[in-house]
N, C-alpha and C positions, 0 to 999 in steps of 0.2 A: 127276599127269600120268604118273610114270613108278611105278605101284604096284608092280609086278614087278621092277623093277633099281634099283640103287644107284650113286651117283658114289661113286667111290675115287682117288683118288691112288697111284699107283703109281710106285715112286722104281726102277727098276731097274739094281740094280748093276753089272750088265757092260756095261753101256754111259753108265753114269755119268749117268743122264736120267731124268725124272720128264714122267708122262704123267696125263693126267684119262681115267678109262673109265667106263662103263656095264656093272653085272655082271649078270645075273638071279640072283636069289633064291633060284629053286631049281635052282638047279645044283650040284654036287658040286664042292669046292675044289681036287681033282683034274683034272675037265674045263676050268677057268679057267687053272691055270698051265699046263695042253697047250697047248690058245688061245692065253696069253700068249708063251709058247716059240716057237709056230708062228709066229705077226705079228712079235714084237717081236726076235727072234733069228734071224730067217732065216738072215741073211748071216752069223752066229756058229754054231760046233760046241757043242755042246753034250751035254753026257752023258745028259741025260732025268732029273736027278735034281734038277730045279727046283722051291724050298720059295716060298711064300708066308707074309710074316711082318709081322706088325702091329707097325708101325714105333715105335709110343708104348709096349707093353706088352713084346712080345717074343717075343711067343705066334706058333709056328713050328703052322700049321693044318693037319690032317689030311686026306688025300686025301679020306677017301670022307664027310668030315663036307660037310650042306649050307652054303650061305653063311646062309641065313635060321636057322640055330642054331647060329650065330657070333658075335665081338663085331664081325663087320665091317659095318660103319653108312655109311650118306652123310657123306661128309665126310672119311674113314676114312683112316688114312696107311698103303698096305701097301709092304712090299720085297719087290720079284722077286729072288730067290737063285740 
């Protein structure tokens, strides 16, 4: 159904909540935490130097790497940083 995006869990720290998303594939891991920043942070300050991190392994993901040559999967536990 959804060939293009992924379900993720997203546990985000500064607000202490975990949320289900839809990401696409090919998007840049960089354009997701801006996204994530811009929704999920509004009403918080924040410096702009927001990591996404796969909450099983530890693996802190590279801005300009795609999601689709990542370990990030349906199912996937990530931390907003």
């Amino acid at each position: 159904m959804y060939e293009n995006k992924i379900l993720v869990n997203i546990y985000v720290l500064s607000l202490s909540k975990n949320c289900e998303i839809f990401i696409p594939v090919n998007e840049k891991v960089g354009n997701i935490t801006k996204l994530l920043a811009n929704v999920l942070l509004d009403s918080i300050n924040t410096s702009g130097n927001s990591v996404i991190m796969n909450a099983d392994t530890g693996v802190c993901y590279k801005n300009n790497d795609l999601i689709r040559n990542t370990d990030i999967k349906n199912g996937c536990k990530l931390v907003f940083l």
